[in-house]
C-alpha positions in Angstrom: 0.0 0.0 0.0 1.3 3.4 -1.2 1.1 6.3 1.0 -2.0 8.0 -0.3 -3.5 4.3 0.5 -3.0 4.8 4.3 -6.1 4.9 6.4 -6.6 8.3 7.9 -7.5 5.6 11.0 -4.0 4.6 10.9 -2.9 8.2 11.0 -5.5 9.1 14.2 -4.0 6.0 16.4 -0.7 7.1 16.0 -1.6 11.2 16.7 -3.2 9.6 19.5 -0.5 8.0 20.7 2.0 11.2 20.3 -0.9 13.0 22.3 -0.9 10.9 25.0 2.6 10.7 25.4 3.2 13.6 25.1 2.0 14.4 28.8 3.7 12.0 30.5 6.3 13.0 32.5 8.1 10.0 32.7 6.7 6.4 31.6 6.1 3.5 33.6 8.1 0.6 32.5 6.0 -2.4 31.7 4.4 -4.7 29.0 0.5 -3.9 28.5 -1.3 -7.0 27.2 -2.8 -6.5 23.8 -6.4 -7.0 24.0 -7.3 -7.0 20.3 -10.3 -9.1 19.6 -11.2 -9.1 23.2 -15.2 -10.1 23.9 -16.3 -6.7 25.8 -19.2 -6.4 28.2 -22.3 -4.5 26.7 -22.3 -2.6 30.6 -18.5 -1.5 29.1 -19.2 0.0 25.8 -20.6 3.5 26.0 -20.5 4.6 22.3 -22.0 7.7 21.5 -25.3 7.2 19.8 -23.4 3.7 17.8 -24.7 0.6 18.1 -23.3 -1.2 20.9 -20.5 -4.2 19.4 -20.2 -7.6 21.4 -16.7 -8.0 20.3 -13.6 -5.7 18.3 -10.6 -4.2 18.9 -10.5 -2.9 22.5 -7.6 -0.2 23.3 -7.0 -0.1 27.0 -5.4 3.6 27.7 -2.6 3.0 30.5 -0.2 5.1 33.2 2.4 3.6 30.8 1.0 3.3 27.1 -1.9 2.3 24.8 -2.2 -1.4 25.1 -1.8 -2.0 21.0 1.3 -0.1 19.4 -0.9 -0.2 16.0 -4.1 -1.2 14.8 -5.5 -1.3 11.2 -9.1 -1.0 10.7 -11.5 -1.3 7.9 -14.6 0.3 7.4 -17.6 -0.8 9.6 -14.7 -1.8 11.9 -15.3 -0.4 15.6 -12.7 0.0 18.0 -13.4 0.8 21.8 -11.1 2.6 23.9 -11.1 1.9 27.4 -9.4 4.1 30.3 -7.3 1.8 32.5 -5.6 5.0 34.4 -6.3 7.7 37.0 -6.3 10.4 34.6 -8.4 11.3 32.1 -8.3 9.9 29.0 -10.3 11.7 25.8 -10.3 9.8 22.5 -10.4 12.1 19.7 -9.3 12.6 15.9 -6.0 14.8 15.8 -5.1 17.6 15.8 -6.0 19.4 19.0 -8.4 21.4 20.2 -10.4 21.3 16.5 -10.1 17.3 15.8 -10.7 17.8 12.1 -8.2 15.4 10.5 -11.2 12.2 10.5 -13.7 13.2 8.2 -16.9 15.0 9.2 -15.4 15.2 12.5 -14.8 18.6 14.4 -15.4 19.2 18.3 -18.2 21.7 17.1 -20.4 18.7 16.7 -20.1 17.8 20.2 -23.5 18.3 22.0 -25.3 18.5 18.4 -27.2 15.7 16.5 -23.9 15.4 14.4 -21.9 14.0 16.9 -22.4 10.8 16.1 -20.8 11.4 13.0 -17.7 13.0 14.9 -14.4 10.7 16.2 -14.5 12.6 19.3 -15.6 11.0 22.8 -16.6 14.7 23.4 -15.5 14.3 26.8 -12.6 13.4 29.0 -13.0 9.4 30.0 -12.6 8.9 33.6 -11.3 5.2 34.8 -12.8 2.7 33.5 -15.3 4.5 31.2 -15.2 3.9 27.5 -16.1 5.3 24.3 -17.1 3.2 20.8 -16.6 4.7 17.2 -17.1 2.8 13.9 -15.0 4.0 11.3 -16.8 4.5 8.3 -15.0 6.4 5.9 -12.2 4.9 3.1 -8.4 6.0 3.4 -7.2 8.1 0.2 
């Protein structure tokens, strides 16, 4: 795959990543388990407005790192990101504050009937809460 092929879902994990660590102060040593695939409870998913998914690719957030260095989704893929630390956690598109680089997303929508639409949790996850998006949209 050439690199207009790239998934701009691709591109979002990795911003995320950069984001989060970009915080830290210093990082916990440890290996997070990869949970890809993992069944998740229904009581665990709290998408916002998506249907709820019995099973995908779970990313726990962590004092010390996202539990999967990389993921590659399709569309109609859903991935759930679940906080696993004391902080708060927001999933969003890059690049802070607008999250525009998704398509259709942009933290204006938060709050409207177009949120759904958004890859923005549209609020900071506290520990052990969890937000759900189904990527819908094709790479370029």
């Amino acid at each position: 795959m050439n690199r207009k092929g790239v998934a701009p879902a691709l591109i979002i994990v990795g911003v995320l990543v950069v984001l989060a660590l970009g915080g830290y102060a210093v990082i916990k040593s440890g290996e997070p388990q990869a949970v890809e695939g993992q069944e998740v409870d229904v009581k665990d998913v709290q998408g916002a407005g998506n249907p709820i998914v019995r099973s995908g690719n779970v990313i726990e957030v962590t004092d010390s790192w996202f539990s999967l260095k990389e993921l590659e989704v399709g569309v109609g893929d859903s991935v759930t990101w679940v906080n696993k630390q004391s902080r708060v956690s927001w999933p969003a598109s890059a690049m802070h504050p607008t999250y525009t680089v998704y398509p259709e997303s942009d933290i204006k929508k938060c709050g409207t009937q177009e949120k759904d639409e958004t890859f923005d949790a549209c609020k900071g996850l506290g520990f052990e809460e969890s937000y759900q998006f189904t990527f819908n949209e094709v790479g370029e």
